[in-house]
N, C-alpha and C positions, 0 to 999 in steps of 0.2 A: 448527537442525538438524531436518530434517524423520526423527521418530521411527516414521515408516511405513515407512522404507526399512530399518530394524533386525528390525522384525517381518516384514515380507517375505520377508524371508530364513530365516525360520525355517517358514515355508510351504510345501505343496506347491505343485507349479509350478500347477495347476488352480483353486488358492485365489487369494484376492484380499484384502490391505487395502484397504480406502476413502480410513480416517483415522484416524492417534492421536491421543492427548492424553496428556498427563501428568498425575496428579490424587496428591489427598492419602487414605486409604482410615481409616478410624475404626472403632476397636475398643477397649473399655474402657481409655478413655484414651491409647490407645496410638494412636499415628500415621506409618503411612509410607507412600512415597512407590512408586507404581506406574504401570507405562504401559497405559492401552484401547488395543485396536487393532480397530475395527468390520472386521468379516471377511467375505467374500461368497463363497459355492464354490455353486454350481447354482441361485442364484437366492434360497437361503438364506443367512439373516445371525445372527453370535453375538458376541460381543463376548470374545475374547481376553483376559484379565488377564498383566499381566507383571510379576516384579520386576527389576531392571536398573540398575545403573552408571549414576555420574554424568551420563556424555554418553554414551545410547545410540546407536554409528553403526554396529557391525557386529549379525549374531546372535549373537556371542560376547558378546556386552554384555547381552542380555537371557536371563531365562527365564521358561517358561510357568510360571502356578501355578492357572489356573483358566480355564474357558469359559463364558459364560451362555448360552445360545440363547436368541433374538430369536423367539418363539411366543404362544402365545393365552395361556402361562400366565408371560409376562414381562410387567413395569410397571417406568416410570421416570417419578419425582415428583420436582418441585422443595422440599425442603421449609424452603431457608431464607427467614425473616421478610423483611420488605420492609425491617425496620431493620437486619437483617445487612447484608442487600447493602449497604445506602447505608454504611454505618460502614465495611467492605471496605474496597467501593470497585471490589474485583476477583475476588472470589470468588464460585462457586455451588455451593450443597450438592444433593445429589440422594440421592436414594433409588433402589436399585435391586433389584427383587424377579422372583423365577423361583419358581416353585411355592411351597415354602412357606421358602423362605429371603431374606434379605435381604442387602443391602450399601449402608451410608454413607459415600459419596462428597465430596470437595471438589475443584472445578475451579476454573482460575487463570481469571480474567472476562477475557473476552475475544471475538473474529470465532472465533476457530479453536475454542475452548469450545464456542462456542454452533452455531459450524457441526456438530463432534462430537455435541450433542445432537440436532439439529435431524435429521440422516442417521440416527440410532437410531430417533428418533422416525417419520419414513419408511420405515423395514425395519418395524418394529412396524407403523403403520400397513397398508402392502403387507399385513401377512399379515394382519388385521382384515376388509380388504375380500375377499380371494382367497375364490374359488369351490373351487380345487380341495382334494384331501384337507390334512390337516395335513401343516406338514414332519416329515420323520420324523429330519434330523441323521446321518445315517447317518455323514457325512463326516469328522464330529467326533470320529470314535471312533477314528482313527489320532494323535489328537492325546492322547490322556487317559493313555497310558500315560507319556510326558512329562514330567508336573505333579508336582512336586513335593508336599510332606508338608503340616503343619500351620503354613504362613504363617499372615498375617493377617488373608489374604483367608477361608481355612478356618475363623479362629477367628469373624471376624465373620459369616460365614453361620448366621444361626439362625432357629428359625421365625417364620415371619413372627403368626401364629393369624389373632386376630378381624381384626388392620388391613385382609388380604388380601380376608378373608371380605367385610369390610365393604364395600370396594374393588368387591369383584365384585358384591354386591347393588348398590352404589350406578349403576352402569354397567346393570342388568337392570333396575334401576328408572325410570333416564333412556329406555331402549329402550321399555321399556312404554309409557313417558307419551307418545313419541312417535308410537306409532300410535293415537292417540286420535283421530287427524283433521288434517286439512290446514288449516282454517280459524280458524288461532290470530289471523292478523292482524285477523281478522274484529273479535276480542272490543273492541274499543277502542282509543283512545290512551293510556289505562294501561297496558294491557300489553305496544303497542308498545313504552311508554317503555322499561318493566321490561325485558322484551326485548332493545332493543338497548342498553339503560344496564348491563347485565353483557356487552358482545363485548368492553369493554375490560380484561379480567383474563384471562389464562391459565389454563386449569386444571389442576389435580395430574396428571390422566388423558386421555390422546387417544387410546383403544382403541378406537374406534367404527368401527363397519363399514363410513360409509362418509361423503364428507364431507358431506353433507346432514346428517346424524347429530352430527358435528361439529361441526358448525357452530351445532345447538340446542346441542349440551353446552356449548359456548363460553358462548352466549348465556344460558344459564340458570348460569352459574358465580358464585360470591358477589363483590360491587364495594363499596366504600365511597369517601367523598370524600376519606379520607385520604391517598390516593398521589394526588392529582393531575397533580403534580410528573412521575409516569410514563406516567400516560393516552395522552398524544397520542404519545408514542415507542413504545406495545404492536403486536405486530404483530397486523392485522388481517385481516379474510375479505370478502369480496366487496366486493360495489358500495355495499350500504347504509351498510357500516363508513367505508368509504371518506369517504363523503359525509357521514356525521356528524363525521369527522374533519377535512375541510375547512371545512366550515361551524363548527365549534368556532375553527379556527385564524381564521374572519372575524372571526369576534363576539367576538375575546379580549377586547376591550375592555371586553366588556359583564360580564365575570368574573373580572377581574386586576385588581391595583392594584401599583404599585411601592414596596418599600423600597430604604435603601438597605445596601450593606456593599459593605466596603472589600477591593481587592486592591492588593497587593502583588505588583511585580513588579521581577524581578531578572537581569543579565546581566553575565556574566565571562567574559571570555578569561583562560584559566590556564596558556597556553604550554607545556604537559607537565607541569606544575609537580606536588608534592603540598601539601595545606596546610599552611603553616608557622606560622600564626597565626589568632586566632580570628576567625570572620566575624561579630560582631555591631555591629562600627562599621558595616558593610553590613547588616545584615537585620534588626535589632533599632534601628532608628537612628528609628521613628516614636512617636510620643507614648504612642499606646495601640497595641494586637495590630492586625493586621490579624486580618481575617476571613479573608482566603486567600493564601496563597505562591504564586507562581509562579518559580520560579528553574532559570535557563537559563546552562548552562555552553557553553563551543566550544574547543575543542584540550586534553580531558580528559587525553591519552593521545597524544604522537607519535609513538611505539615503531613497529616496522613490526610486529610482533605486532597491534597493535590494527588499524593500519590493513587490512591484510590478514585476518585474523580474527576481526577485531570481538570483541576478548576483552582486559579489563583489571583488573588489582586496583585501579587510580584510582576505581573506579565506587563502591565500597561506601567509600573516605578521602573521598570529596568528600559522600557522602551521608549522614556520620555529621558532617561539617565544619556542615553545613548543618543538621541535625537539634539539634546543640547550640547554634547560634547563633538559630533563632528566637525571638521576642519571649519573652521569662518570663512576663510575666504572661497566659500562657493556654495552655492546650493543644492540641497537634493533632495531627491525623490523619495519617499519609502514604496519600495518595489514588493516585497514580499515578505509575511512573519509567519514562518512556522514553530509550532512547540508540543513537544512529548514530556508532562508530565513539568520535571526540572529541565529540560531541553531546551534552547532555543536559537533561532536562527533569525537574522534581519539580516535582509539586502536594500544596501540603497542606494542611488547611483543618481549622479549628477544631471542633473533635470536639461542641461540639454543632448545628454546620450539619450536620453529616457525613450524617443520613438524610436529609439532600435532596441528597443528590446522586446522582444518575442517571444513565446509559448515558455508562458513560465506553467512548471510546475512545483508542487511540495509534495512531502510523503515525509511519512514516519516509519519504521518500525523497532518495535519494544525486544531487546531481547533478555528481559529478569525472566524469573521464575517461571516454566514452561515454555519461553518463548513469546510472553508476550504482555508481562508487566512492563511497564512505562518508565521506571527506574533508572534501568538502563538501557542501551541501543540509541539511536539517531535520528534525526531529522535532517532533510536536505532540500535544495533547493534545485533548478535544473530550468536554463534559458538560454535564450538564441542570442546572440550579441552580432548583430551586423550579420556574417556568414559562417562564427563558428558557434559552438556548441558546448555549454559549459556547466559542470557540477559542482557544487558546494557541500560537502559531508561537514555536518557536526556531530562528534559521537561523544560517547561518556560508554565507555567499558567497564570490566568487570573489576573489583577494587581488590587490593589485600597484596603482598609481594608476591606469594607463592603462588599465584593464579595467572601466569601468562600465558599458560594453556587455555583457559579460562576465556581470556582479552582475544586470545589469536580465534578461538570459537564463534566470539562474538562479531570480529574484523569481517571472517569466513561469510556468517549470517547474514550482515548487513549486505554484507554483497550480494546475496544471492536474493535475496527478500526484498531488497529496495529497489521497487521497479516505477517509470513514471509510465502512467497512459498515453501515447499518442491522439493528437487530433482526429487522425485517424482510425475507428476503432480495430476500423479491420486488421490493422498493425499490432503485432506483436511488439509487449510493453519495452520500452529503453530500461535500460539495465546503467550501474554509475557506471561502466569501461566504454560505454559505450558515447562517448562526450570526447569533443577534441582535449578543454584542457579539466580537469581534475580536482579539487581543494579538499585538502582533507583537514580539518582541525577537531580539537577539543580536548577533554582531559582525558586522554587513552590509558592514563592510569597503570604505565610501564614501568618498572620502579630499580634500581638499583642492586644488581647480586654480590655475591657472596666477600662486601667488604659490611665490618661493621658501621656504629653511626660515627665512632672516634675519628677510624678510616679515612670516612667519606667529609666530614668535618675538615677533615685536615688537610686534606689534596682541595676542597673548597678555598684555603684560608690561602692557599700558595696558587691561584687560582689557575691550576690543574685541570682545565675541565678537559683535555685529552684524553687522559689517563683516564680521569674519573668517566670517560665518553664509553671508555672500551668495556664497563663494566653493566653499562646499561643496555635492559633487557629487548627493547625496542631495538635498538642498531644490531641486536644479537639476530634476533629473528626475523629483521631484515636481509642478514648476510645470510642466514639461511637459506631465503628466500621461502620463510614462512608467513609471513604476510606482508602487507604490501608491495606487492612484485610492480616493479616498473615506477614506481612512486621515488620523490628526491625531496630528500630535509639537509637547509641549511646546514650551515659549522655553525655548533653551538659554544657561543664564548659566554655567555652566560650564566651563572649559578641557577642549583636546582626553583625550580616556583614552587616546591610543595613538600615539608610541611610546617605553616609558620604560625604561632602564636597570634590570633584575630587584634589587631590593632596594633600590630608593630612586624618589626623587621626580625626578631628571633625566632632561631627554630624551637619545634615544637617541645617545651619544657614537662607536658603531662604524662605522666606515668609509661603511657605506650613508648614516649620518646622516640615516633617516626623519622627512619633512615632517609633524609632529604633526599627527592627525586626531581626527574624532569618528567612529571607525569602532564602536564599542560604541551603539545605538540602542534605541527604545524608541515602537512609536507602536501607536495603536490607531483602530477604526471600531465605531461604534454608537452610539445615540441613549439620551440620559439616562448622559452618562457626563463623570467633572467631574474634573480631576487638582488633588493636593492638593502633590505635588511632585514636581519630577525633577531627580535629581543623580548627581553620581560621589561616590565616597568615596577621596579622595585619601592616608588614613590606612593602604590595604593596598599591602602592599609586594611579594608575590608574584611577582607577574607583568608583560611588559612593557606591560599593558592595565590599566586602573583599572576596577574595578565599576560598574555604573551603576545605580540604580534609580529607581521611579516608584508610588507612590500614588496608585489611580483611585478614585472612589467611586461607583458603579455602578448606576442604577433598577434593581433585578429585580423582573421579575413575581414575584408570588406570588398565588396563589390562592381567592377567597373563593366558599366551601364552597355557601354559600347563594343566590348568584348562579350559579355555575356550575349547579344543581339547576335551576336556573328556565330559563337558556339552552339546557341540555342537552335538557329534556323539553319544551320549547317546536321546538327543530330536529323530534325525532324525531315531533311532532306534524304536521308538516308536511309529512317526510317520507313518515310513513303517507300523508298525503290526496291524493299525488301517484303511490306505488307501483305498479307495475302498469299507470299509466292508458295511456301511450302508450310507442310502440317509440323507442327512442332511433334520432337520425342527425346527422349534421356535415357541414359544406360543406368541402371541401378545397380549398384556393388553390391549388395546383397538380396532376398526375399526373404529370407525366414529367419526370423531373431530368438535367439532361446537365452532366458531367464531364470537362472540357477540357483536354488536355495534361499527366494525371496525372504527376506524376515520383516517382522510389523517396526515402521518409523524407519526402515533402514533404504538410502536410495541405489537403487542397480540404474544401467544408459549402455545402452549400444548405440552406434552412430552409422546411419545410414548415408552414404554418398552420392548424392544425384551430379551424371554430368550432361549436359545438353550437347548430344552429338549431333544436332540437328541442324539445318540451314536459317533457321533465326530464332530468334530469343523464346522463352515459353513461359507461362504463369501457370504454379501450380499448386494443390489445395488437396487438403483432404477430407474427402467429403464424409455423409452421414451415408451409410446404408438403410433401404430401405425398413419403416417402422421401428428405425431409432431417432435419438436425439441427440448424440453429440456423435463425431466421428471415431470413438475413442471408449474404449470401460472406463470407468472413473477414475482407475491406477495408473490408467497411461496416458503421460501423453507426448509430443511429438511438437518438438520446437527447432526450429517453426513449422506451426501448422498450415504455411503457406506464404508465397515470396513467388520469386519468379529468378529465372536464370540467363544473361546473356549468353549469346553463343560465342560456343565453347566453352563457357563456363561450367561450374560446379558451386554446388552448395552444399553443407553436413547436415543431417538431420538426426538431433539427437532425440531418442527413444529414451524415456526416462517412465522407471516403474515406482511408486511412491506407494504405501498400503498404509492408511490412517484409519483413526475413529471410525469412520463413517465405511467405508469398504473393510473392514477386517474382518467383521461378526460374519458374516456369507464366505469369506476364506477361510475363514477358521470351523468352521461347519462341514464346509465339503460344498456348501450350496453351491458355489462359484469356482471357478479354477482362472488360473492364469492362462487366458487365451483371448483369441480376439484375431479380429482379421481386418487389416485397414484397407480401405481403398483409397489411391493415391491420381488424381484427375489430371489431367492435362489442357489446359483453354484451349478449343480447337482441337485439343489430339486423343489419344485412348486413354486407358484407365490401367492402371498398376495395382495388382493383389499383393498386400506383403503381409505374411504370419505370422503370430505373437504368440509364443509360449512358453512355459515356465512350469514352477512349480514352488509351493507356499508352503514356507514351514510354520503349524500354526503356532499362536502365542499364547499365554492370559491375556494378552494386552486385546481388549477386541470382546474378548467372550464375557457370558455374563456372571454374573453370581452365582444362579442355582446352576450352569454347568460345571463349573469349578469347585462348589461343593461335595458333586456324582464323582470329583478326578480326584482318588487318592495317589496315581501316580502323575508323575510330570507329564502336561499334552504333548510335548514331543513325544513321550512313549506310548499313548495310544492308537490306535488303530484310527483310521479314517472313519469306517463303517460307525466303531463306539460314538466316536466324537459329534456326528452327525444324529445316531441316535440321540444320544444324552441332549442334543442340541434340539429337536425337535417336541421332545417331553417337558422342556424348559417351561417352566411358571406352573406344574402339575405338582403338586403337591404331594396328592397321591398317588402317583405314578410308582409300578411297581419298581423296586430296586434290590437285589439281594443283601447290600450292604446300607447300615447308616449314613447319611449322607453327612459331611464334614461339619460344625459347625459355624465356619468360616472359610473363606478359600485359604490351603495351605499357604500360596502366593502372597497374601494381603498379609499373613502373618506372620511369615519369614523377613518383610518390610518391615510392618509395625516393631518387631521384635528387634532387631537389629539394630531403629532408631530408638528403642528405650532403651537398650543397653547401652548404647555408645553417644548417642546426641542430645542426650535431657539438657545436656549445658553449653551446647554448640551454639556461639553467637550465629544471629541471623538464618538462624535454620527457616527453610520454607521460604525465604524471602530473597535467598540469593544461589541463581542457578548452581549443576553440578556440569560436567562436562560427557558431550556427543560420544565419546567415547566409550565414558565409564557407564552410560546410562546402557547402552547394546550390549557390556559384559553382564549386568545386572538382570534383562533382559532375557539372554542365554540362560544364566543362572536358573532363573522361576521355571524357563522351559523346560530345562533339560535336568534339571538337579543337579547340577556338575558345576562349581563347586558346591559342595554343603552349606556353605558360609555364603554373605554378599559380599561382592566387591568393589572399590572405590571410598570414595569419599561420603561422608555422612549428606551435604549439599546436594550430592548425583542420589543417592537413598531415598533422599525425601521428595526431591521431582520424580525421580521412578516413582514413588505413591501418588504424588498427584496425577500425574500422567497412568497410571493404573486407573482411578478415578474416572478421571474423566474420558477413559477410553469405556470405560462398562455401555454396554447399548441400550442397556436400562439403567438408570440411575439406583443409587442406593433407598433414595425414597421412589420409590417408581411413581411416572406420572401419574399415574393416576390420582394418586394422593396428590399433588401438587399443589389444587385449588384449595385444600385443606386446610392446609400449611399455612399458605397465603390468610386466609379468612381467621385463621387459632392464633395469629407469630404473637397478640399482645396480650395473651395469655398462659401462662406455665404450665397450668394443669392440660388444658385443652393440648399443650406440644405434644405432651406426651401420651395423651389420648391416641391424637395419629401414627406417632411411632410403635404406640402397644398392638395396631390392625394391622403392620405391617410385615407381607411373609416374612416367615421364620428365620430364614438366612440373610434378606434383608435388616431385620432388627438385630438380629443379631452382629452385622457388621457394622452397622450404626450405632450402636452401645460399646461397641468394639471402640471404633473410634475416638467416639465422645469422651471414651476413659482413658484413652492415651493423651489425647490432647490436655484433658484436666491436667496431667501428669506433667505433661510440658512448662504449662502456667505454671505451677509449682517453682520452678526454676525459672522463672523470667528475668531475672536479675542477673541471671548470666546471658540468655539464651535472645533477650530483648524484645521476649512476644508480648503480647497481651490481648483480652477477648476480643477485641474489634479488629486486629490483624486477621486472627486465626477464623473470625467466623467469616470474614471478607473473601477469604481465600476459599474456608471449605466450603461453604453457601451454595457457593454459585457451582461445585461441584455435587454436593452430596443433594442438592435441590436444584435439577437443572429444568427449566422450562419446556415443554411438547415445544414450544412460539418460541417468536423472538422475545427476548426477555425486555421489558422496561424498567427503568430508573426507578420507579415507584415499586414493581415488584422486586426488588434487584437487593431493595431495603429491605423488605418484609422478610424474605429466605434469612436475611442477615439478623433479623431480631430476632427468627424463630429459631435460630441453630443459637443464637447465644443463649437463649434457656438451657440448654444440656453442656456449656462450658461454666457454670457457676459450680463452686467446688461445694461439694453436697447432694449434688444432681446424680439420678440413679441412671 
């Protein structure tokens, strides 16, 4: 729940949230729980306090109890230890001071934590460097009459005295020392070292007037060898930083050595189950403790509550299931739990590894139905251990035998979509390849071909799993080298985990009678990694999937203290003798990129090669042209959009054209073309022009209703000129036309039609993706009329309709209605009041709808819908919000579309 939308509301209209957070607030031992919400009204910034209900979603959920103003006489300090963090795992403490008062802060560690400070930290900043008078807050003072009594917030504000005092000498003392002269790099390669061997620590204080300022305060802030472990993850400042951080990551060899410790990893399919028995024949089943858990659940929760709101009480039985059943003889940590839906991920790691562990992150993404039901897809984890860098995938892919295409789709997806945030924003996000070692588990839901279940039964009973090895889909298209490339799974001596009759060891005796599989996996990528074991634990009876786990024992880097001292001030030595000498520049392999026969969702990439032919290293970036705001159209972009290159080096820059939702209506019009012109900067050096052009074949995907009504032929066969006219008369009514205009888009009904003739009885239709493929032939089809027929699978038909949907730039009830809707949903009559004002071609594809869908219910007993899937789904398309939508309206759109799926409904 995004908690900005709560305090918003409690704003004047002229005010602004940024960003909240949620944090924990400390006061003589007492502890609770309060929402920030960074605030902007005239260019000035204060930081809001609230107290508030469990789930803040309306303003009725929050209240004010305090304001700071963001001025020359506010500070915000990190002040917990570097072994807090690591022991965490996810928390940061901070200090927060306004004249002579304070507040002790705890945020949950995380992107959005640190994003919250990092935006504080920038309003501060702003007014450090600003030339004009002080803010004066005037603003603030319609808000204070509001605030509440003696909270927490009131008791823990107290004076701050000397610390503040100290604070501000300390800052007038760094000022002074700075204008002592410009010629510090002069003094040596001592002091270079000195110098640039403290940019890698943050300091308590970034109040400085301006970043030159900054940048010494950085540099002169206290560093020890003792965080190693986080060095190279600290965010950094310019080009030099940059450069000693690469050059660091060459030479690791010259200052790491590897031990070893052991991970433990662990994967269950739990069928909705709760736990009924204890899990340490599964997790407790190794000789000695592991050094670290990784345990990865898939079908937590089937409820449609969960699937639909991501909200279960399974989450807190599985994780206390799992908490009692690790090893005894050691202790641990719980480091991180993430979870999507049925999804789940826990790391935990023995409490005294726990301060090396570093920048963790989590991330989900959903890949069901459009891309981005929670169903299926993964959750991951992603931390520093000592000096390597490591990933944890738990996925749950696409189910059924004949869907390996499906599975390999979804493998593709996860990859490219699960990106962690860097500390550093300015850093382009980590991708999973990008981690030294790898983990991939969960139930990948790979299954068995072309033997029967007799077959497969029988090479089981002779315990064959060779043979029966070679038959399985996963090892198939890994030899392909169609998914996971560079990944390694044990020998499996195992019988299949999946699929067994719930509370016993037989396979599955119901009607489907499922070809036993090894759908539960476990493999990994990275060098210096050795498995001790891999098995199922046929002892748990829960569920109709067996546990599976796997014992790595793993090289990590770690760090020696005294090597690193020597590499480190050996770089920066070197550095110095090269600074300054010459202007950096790069050859570029090409200027001008052309973009052939764009199509809507489809991705094109050229790759540009920068090589630095220059006499020393360069930083480079692509900037905004004047009177824009991003460097870039919204279709392109350019990864990385900035890095730096030792010399002689090179970097690839790959140009990637993407046409969605949101950019296609202006291509599809004629408004916009595929062009652009980047400019490509050099720190220190000149500027690079490189050309973007192309050329967009339109789609329906993108355009609206009443154009596609005016198109009796396919938009590929119209003329640009038409299309743009027709596009411009859009929502006229009466605009002349020589022909009647369609009473639906031909498009939407070559869809509809094609699902009533062939999917009335399609299990799981609408709920379980179609494939990347078949969705582009389908695609083609609507444009081009070629074929006459749709192609693919009924799964890909029905996401082409939704994806149709939710591409329209008007929605089918146009906003404007929206608040209607909203105010009518717990009334019948009043639904259809709205739909009856609504243009012509609009109602009419909305009664279109509404009458296929009835049609569907009809057959639910095969097809397994029912009204609260189907309006959850269409709701949020066929009534999509101007705003960001909330929880509370999110229900309403859903009551108000179930009125026209009640069978009777006109």
């Amino acid at each position: 729940m995004d908690q900005s939308v709560a305090i918003q509301e409690t704003l004047e209209r002229e005010d602004n949230c940024i960003i909240a957070v949620q944090c924990d607030v400390f006061c003589d031992n007492i502890t609770e729980s309060r929402l920030l919400g960074l605030v902007e009204s005239t260019r000035e910034h204060a930081i809001f306090i609230y107290t508030h209900r469990r789930m803040a979603i309306t303003a009725d959920d929050v209240s004010l109890e305090d304001i700071i103003p963001i001025s020359l006489d506010f500070a915000v300090v990190e002040v917990s230890s570097p072994q807090e963090l690591a022991v965490v795992g996810a928390d940061t403490k901070v200090r927060v001071s306004y004249q002579e008062e304070e507040l002790e802060l705890r945020l949950p560690f995380g992107s959005h934590s640190r994003f919250f400070l990092s935006e504080v930290n920038k309003a501060w900043s702003d007014v450090c460097k600003s030339t004009t008078p002080a803010p004066k807050f005037e603003w603030i003072n319609k808000y204070h009459k509001s605030t509440r009594g003696e909270g927490v917030v009131k008791q823990a504000l107290a004076p701050l005295g000397t610390t503040l005092t100290n604070l501000n000498q300390h800052w007038k003392t760094e000022k002074s020392s700075d204008k002592k002269g410009t010629s510090e790099k002069e003094k040596g390669a001592n002091s270079g070292t000195q110098k640039s061997k403290q940019a890698y620590s943050i300091p308590e204080s970034q109040g400085k007037s301006s970043r030159e300022d900054r940048d010494d305060m950085v540099r002169s802030s206290s560093h020890t060898t003792a965080n190693k472990a986080q060095i190279l993850a600290m965010p950094q400042f310019g080009l030099r930083d940059n450069l000693i951080k690469c050059e660091l990551l060459k030479n690791e060899d010259l200052y790491t050595y590897t031990e070893d410790f052991s991970f433990f990893l662990g994967t269950y399919n739990v069928n909705g189950q709760t736990p009924k028995e204890s899990l340490r024949p599964w997790l407790s089943c190794t000789a000695k403790p592991p050094d670290m858990y990784c345990v990865g659940f898939q079908e937590l929760d089937l409820s449609k509550e969960a699937f639909f709101f991501n909200d279960t009480p399974k989450e807190l039985e599985w994780t206390r299931a799992v908490s009692d059943a690790l090893h005894p003889d050691a202790k641990y940590a719980l480091v991180k739990l993430v979870r999507l839906v049925g999804i789940m991920l826990i790391f935990y790691v023995k409490k005294e590894h726990a301060e090396f562990i570093s920048d963790v992150e989590a991330e989900t993404v959903g890949t069901g139905i459009m891309g981005r039901m929670g169903n299926k897809g993964a959750v991951s984890v992603r931390f520093r251990f000592h000096n390597s860098d490591i990933c944890v995938v738990n996925s749950h892919l696409a189910a059924h035998i004949e869907e390996y295409e499906r599975r390999n789709q979804d493998y593709k997806d996860i990859c490219s979509r699960l990106q962690f945030r860097q500390l550093d924003p300015s850093q382009p996000p980590l991708t999973i390849m990008k981690h030294d070692a790898i983990f991939w588990i969960g139930d990948l839901n790979y299954r068995i071909s072309e033997l029967d279940v007799t077959n497969v039964k029988e090479l089981i009973s002779k315990n064959d799993f060779e043979t029966l090895h070679s038959y399985d889909q996963l090892k198939r298209q890994i030899d392909e080298e169609a998914v996971f490339v560079g990944f390694v799974e044990g020998e499996i001596d195992f019988q299949p985990t999946y699929k067994y009759d719930t509370g016993s060891d037989k396979w599955d005796t119901s009607e489907k009678c499922r070809v036993p599989a090894w759908c539960d996996r476990i493999l990994w990528r990275g060098k210096n990694i050795m498995q001790q074991h891999y098995q199922s634990h046929m002892t748990l009876k829960t569920s109709d999937h067996k546990p599976v786990s796997s014992l790595l024992v793993i090289g990590i880097k770690k760090v020696n203290a005294e090597a690193y001292k020597k590499t480190f001030e050996e770089i920066v030595r070197n550095i110095d003798k090269m600074e300054n000498e010459c202007i950096p520049s790069v050859t570029l392999s090409m200027r001008e990129f052309h973009f052939k026969d764009v199509k809507y969702m489809q991705h094109q990439a050229e790759t540009l090669s920068l090589f630095n032919d220059g006499q020393v290293p360069c930083q480079f970036e692509f900037i905004q042209k004047p009177n824009e705001l991003t460097y870039c159209k919204p279709w392109l972009t350019a990864n990385p959009p900035k890095g730096f290159i030792a010399q002689g080096g090179s970097v690839d820059i790959e140009f990637e054209v993407f046409v969605n939702r949101s950019t296609a209506p202006d291509l599809n019009s004629g408004k916009e073309q595929i062009e652009d012109i980047l400019v490509l900067h050099l720190e220190r050096g000149k500027d690079y022009f490189i050309s973007m052009t192309g050329n967009y074949l339109p789609s329906c995907y993108g355009s609206s209703i009443h154009t596609l009504c005016q198109l009796r032929e396919p938009i590929q066969d119209m003329p640009q000129k038409t299309l743009r006219k027709v596009a411009e008369m859009s929502g006229d009514d009466d605009a002349t036309n020589t022909e009647k205009p369609l009473d639906i888009p031909k498009e939407l009904w070559m869809m509809v039609d094609h699902l009533f003739r062939n999917a009335l009885n399609q299990e799981d239709i609408f709920q379980q993706p179609g494939l990347r493929s078949e969705f582009a032939e389908i695609r083609d089809c609507l444009d081009t009329g070629i074929p006459d027929s749709l192609p693919g699978s009924n799964h890909s038909a029905a996401e082409a309709l939704l994806l149709f949907l939710d591409a329209l730039p008007e929605p089918v009830v146009p906003y404007s209605f929206y608040q209607q809707c909203l105010e009518s949903c717990f009334n019948a009559s009043q639904c259809e009041k709205v739909i009856s004002m609504l243009p012509q071609c609009h109602k009419n594809v909305f009664n279109y709808l509404a009458a296929f869908l009835r049609e569907l219910l009809k057959n639910s007993a095969s097809n397994r819908l029912d009204v609260n899937i189907l309006a959850t789904i269409f709701a949020s398309l066929l009534l999509r919000s101007p705003t960001k939508q909330d929880l509370a309206e999110k229900r309403k759109t859903q009551e108000f579309f179930q009125h026209f799926l009640a069978q009777g409904s006109s």
